[in-house]
PyMOL commands that place a pseudoatom at each C-alpha (Angstrom):
pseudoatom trace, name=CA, resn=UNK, resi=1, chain=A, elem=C, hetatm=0, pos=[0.000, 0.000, 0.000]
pseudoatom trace, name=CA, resn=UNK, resi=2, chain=A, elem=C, hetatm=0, pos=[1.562, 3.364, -0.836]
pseudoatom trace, name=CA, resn=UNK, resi=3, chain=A, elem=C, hetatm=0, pos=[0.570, 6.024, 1.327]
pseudoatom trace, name=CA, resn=UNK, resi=4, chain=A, elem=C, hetatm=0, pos=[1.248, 9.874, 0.734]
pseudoatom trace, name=CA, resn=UNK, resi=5, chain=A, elem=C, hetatm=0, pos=[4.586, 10.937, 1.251]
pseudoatom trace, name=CA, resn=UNK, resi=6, chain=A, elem=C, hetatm=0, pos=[4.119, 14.315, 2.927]
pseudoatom trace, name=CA, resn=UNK, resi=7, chain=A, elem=C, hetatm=0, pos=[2.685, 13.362, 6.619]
pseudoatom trace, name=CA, resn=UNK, resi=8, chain=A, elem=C, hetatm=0, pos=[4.731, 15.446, 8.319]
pseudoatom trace, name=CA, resn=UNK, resi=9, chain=A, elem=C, hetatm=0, pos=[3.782, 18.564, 6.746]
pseudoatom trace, name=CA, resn=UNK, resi=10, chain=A, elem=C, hetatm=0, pos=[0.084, 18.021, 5.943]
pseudoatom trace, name=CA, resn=UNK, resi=11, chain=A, elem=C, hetatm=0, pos=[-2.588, 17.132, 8.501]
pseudoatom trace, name=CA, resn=UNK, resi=12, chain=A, elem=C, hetatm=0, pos=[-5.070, 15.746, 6.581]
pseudoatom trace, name=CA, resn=UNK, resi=13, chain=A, elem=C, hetatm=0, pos=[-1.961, 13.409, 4.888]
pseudoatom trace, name=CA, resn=UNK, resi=14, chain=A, elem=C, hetatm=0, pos=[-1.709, 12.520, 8.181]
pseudoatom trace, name=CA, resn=UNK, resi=15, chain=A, elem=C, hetatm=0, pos=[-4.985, 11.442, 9.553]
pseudoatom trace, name=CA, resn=UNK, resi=16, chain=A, elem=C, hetatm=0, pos=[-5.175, 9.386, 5.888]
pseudoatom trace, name=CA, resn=UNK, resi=17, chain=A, elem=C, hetatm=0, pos=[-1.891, 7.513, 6.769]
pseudoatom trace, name=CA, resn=UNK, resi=18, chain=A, elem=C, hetatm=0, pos=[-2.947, 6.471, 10.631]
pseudoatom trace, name=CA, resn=UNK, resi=19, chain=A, elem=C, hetatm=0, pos=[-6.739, 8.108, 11.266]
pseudoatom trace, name=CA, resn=UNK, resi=20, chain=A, elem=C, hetatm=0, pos=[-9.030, 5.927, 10.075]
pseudoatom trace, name=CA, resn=UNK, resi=21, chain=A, elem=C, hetatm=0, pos=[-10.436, 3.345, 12.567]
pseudoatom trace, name=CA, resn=UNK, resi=22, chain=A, elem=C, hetatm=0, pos=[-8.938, -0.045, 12.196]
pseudoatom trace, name=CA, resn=UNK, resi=23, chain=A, elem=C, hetatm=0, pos=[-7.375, 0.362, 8.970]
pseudoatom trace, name=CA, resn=UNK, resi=24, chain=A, elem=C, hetatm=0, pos=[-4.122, -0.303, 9.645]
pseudoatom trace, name=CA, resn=UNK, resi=25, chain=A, elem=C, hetatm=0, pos=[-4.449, -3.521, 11.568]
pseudoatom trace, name=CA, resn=UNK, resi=26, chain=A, elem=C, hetatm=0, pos=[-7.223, -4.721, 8.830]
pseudoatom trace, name=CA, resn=UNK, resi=27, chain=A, elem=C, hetatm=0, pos=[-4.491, -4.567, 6.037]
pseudoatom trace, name=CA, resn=UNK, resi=28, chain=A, elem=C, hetatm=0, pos=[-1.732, -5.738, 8.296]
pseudoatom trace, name=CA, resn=UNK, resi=29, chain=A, elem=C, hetatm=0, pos=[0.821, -2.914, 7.840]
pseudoatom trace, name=CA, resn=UNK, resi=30, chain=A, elem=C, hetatm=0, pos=[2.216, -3.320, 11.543]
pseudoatom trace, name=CA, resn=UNK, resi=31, chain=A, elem=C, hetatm=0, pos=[0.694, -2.702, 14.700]
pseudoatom trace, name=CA, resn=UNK, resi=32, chain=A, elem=C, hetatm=0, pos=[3.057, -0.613, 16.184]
pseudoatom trace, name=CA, resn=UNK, resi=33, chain=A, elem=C, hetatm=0, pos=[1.724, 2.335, 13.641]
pseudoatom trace, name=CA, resn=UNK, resi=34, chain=A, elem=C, hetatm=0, pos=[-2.144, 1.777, 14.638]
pseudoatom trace, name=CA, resn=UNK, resi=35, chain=A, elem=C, hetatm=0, pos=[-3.046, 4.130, 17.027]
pseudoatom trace, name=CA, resn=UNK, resi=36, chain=A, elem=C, hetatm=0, pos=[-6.169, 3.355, 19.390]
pseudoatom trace, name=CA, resn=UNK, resi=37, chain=A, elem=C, hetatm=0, pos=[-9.095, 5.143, 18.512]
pseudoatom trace, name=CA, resn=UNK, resi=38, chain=A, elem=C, hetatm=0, pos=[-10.601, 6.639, 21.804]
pseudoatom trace, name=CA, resn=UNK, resi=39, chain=A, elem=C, hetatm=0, pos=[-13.834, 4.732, 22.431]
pseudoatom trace, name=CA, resn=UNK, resi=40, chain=A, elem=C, hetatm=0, pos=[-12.642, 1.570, 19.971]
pseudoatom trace, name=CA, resn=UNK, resi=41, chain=A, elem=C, hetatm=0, pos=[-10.779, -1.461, 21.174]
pseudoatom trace, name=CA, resn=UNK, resi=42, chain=A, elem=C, hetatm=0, pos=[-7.832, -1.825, 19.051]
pseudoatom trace, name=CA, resn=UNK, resi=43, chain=A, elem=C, hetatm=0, pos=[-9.104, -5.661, 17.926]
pseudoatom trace, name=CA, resn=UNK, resi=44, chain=A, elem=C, hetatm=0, pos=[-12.689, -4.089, 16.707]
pseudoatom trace, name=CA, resn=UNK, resi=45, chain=A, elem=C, hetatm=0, pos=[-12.119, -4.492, 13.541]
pseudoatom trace, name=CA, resn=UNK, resi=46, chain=A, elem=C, hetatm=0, pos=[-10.726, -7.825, 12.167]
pseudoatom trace, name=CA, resn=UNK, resi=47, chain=A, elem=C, hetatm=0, pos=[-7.650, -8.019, 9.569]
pseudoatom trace, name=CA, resn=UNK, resi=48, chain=A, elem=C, hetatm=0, pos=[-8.245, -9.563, 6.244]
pseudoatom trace, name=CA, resn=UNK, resi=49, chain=A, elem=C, hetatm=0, pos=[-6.282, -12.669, 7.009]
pseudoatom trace, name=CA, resn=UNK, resi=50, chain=A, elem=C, hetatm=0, pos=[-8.972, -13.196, 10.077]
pseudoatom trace, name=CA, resn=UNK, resi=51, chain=A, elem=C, hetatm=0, pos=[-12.217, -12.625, 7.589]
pseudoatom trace, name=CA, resn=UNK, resi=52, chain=A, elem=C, hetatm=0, pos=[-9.879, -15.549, 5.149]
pseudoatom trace, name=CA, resn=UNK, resi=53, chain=A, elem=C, hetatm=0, pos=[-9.461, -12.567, 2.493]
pseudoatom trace, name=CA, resn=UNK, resi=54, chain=A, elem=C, hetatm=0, pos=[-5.764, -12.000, 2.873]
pseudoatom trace, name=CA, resn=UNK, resi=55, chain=A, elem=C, hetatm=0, pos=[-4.850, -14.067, -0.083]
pseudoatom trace, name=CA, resn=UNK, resi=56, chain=A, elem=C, hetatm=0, pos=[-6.305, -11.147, -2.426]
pseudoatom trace, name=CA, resn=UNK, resi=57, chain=A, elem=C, hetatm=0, pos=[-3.808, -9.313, -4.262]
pseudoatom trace, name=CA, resn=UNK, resi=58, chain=A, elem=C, hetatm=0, pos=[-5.032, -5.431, -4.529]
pseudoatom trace, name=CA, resn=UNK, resi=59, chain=A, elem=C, hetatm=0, pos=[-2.955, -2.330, -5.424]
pseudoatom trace, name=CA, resn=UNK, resi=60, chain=A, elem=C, hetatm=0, pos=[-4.342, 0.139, -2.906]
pseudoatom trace, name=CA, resn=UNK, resi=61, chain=A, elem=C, hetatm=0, pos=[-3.099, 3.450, -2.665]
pseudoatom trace, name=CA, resn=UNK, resi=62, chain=A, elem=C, hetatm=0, pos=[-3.747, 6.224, -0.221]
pseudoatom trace, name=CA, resn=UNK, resi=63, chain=A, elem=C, hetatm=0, pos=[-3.356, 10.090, 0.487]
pseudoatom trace, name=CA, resn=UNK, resi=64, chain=A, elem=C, hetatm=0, pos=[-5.232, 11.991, 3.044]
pseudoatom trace, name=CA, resn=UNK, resi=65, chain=A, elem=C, hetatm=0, pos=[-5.793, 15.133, 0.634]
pseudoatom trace, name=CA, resn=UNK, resi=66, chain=A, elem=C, hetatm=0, pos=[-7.541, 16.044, -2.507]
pseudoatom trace, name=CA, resn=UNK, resi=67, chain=A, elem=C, hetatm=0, pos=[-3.460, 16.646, -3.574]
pseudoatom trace, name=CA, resn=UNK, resi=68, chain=A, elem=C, hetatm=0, pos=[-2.639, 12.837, -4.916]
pseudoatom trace, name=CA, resn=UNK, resi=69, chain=A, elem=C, hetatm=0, pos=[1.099, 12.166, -4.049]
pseudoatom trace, name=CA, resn=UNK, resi=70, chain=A, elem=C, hetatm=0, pos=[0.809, 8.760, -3.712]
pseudoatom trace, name=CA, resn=UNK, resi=71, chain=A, elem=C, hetatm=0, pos=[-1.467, 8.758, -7.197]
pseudoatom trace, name=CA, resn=UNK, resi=72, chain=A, elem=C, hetatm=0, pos=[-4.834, 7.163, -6.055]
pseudoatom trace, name=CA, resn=UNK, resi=73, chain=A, elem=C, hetatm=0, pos=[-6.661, 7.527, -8.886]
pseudoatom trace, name=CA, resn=UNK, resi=74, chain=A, elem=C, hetatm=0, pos=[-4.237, 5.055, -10.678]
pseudoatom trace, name=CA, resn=UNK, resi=75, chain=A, elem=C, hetatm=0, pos=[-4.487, 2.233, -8.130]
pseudoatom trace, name=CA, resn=UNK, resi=76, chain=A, elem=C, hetatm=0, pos=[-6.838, -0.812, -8.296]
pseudoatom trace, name=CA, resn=UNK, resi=77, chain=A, elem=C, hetatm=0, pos=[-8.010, 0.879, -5.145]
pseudoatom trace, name=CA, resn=UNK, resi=78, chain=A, elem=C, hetatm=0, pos=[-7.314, 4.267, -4.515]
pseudoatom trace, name=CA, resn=UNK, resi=79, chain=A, elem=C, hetatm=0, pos=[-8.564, 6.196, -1.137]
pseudoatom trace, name=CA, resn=UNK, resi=80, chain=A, elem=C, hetatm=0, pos=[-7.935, 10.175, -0.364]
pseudoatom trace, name=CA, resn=UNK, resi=81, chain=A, elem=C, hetatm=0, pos=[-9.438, 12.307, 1.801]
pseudoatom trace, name=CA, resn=UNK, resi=82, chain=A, elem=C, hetatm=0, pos=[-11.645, 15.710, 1.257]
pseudoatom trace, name=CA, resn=UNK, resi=83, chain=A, elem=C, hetatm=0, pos=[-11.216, 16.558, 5.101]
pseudoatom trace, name=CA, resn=UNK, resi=84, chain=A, elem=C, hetatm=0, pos=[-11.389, 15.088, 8.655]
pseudoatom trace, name=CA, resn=UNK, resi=85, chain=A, elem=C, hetatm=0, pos=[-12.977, 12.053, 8.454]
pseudoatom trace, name=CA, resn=UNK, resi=86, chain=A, elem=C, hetatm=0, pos=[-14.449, 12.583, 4.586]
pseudoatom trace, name=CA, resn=UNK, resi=87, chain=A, elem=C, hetatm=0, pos=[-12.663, 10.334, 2.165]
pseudoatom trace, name=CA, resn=UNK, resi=88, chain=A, elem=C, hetatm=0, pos=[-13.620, 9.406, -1.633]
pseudoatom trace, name=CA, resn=UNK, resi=89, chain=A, elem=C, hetatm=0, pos=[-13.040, 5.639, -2.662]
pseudoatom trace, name=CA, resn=UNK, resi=90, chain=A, elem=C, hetatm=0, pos=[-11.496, 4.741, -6.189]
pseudoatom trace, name=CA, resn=UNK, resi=91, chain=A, elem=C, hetatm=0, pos=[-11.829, 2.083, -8.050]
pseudoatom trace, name=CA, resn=UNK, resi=92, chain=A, elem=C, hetatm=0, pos=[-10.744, 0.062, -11.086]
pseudoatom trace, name=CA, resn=UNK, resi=93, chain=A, elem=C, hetatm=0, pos=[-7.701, 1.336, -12.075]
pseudoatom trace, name=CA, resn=UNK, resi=94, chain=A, elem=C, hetatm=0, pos=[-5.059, -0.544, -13.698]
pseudoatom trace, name=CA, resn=UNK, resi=95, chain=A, elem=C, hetatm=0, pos=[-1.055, -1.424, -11.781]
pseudoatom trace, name=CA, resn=UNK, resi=96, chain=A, elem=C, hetatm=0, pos=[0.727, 0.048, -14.827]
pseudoatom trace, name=CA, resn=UNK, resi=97, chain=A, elem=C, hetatm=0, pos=[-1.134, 3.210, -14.554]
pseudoatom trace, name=CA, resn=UNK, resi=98, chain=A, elem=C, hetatm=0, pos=[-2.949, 2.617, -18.326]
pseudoatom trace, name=CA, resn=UNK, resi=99, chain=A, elem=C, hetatm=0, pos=[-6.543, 2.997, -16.865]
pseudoatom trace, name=CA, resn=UNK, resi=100, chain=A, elem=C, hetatm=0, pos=[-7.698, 5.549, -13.879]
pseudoatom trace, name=CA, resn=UNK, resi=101, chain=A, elem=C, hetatm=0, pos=[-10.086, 4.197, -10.918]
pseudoatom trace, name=CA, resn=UNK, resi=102, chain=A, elem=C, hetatm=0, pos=[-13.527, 5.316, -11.117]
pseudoatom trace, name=CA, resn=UNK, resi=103, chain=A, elem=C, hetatm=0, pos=[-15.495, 7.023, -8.216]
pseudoatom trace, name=CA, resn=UNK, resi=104, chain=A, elem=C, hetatm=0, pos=[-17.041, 4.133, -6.050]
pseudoatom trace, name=CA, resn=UNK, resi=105, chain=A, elem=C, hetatm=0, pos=[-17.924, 6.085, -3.304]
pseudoatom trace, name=CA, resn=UNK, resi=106, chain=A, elem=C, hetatm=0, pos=[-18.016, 9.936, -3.303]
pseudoatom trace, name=CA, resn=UNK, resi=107, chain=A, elem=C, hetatm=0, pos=[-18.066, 9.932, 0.703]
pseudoatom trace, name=CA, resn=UNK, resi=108, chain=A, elem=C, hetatm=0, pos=[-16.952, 7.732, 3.387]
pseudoatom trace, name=CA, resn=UNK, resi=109, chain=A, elem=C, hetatm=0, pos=[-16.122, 8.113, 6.557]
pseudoatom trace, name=CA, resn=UNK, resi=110, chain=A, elem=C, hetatm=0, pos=[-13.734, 6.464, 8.642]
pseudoatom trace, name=CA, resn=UNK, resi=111, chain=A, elem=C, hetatm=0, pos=[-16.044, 4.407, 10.586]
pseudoatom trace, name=CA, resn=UNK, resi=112, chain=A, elem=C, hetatm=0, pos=[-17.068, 3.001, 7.246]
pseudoatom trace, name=CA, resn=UNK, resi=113, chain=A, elem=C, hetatm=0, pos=[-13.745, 2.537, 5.750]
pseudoatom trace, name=CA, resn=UNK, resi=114, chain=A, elem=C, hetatm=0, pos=[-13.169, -0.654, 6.871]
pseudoatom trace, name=CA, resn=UNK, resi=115, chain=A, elem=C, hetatm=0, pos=[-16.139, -2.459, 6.015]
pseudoatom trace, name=CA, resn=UNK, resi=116, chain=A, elem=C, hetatm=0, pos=[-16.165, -0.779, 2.429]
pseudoatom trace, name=CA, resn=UNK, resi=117, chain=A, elem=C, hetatm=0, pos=[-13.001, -2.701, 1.511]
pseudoatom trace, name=CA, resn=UNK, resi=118, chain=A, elem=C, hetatm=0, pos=[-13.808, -5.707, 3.599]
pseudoatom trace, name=CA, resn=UNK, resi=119, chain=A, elem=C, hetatm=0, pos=[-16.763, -5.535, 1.544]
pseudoatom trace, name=CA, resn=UNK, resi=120, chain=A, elem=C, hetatm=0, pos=[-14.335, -4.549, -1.557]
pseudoatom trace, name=CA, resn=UNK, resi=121, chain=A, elem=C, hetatm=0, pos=[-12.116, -7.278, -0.934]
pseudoatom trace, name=CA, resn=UNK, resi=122, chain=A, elem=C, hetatm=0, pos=[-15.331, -10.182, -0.547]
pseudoatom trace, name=CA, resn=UNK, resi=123, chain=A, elem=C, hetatm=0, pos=[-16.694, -9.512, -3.889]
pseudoatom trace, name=CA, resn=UNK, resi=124, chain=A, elem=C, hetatm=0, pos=[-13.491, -9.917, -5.518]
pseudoatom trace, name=CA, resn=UNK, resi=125, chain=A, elem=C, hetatm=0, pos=[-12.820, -13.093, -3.711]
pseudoatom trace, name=CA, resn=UNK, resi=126, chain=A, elem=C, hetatm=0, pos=[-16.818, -14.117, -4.344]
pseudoatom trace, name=CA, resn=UNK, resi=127, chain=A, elem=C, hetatm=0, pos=[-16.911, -12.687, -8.020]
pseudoatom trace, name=CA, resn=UNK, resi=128, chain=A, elem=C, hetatm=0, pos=[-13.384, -11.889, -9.831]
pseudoatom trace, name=CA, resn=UNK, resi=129, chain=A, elem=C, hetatm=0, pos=[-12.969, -14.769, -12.101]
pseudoatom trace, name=CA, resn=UNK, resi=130, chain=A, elem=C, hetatm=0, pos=[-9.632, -16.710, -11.462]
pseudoatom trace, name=CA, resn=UNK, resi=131, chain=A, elem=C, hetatm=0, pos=[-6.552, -15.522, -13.669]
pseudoatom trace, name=CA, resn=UNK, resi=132, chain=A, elem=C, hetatm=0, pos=[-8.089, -12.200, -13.830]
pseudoatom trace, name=CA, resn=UNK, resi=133, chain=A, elem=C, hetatm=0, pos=[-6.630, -9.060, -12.417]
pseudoatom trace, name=CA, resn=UNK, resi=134, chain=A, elem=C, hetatm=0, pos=[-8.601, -7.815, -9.659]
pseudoatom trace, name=CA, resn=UNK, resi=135, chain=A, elem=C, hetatm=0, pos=[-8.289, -3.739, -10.936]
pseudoatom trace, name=CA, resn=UNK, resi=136, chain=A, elem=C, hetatm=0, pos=[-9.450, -5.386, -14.662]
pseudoatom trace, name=CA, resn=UNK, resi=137, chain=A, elem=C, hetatm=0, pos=[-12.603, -7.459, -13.393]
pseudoatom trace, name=CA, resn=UNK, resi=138, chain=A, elem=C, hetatm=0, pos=[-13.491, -4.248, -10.897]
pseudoatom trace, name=CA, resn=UNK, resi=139, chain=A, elem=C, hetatm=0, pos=[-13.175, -1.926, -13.938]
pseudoatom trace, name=CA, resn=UNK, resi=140, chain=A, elem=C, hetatm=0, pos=[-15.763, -4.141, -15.952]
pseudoatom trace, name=CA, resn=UNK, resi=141, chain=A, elem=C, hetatm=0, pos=[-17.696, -4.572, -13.520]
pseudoatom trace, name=CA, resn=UNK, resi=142, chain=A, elem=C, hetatm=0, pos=[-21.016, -2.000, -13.160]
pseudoatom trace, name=CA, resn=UNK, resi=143, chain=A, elem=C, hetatm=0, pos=[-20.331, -0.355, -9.818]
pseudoatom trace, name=CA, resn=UNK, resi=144, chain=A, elem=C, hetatm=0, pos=[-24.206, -0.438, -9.067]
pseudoatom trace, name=CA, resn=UNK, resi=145, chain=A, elem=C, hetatm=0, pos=[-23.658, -3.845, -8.868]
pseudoatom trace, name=CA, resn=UNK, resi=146, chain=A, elem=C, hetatm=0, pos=[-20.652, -3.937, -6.905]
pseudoatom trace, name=CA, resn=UNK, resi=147, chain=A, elem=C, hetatm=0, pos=[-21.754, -1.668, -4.113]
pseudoatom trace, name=CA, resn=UNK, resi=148, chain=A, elem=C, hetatm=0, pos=[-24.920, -4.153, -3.547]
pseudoatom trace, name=CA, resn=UNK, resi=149, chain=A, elem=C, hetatm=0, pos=[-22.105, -6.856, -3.224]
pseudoatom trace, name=CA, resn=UNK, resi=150, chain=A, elem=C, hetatm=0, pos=[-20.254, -4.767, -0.578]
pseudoatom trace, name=CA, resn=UNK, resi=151, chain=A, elem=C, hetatm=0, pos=[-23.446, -3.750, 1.293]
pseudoatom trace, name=CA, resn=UNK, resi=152, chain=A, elem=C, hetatm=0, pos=[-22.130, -0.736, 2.953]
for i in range(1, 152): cmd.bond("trace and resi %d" % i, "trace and resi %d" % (i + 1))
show_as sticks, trace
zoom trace
């Protein structure tokens, strides 16, 4: 997962990179980075290996501003944020950067981060034919459909 480069500078980078509920322990990028949320027991929300989707290979890349550094809109997922807690979720883009990821949702909040990609990452598993790249089956597939598979 790439994440934006400039957290030290830009708040908003920063609550992308380590503010959204859960997110770091559900895709496994090291628990010493996830903060606790106040209110949330750090094991709320379960990583993908736990929910048996951690064998799905996804590009996902992340910024926490409207600025791109880490270059969401080319990722198979791509995630940046609009403000504190306000994020926009791509979709469909291609590795090499030939396609850009589509708008699946145009607002998500934290709290609904993680079960948006849980969600993401079940319909792939459920749906994406085998030998197909995931960004290439999400990019033909009509979103309306895909967001009743993720149920969020």
């Amino acid at each position: 997962m790439a994440t934006v480069p400039g957290c030290v500078r830009s708040p908003l980078a920063k609550e992308g990179d380590e503010g959204i509920p859960g997110l770091q322990r559900l895709l496994h990028l090291g628990q010493a980075r996830l903060r606790p949320v106040v209110g949330r027991p750090a094991d709320d929300n379960p990583g993908l290996r736990e929910v048996r989707l951690g064998d799905i290979d996804l590009e996902i890349r992340m910024t926490g501003c409207p600025n791109h550094c880490a270059r969401p809109p080319t990722a198979e997922i791509g995630i940046f944020g609009y403000g504190k807690n306000d994020h926009v979720i791509l979709a469909g883009g291609s590795r090499c950067g030939t396609r850009l990821a589509s708008v699946l949702y145009e607002r998500v909040s934290g709290e609904q981060m993680v079960p948006a990609l849980v969600g993401l990452f079940r319909a792939v598993k459920e749906h994406c034919p085998a030998g197909t790249p995931p960004g290439d089956w999400i990019a033909a597939t009509d979103f309306k459909t895909l967001r009743r598979w993720i149920a969020l």
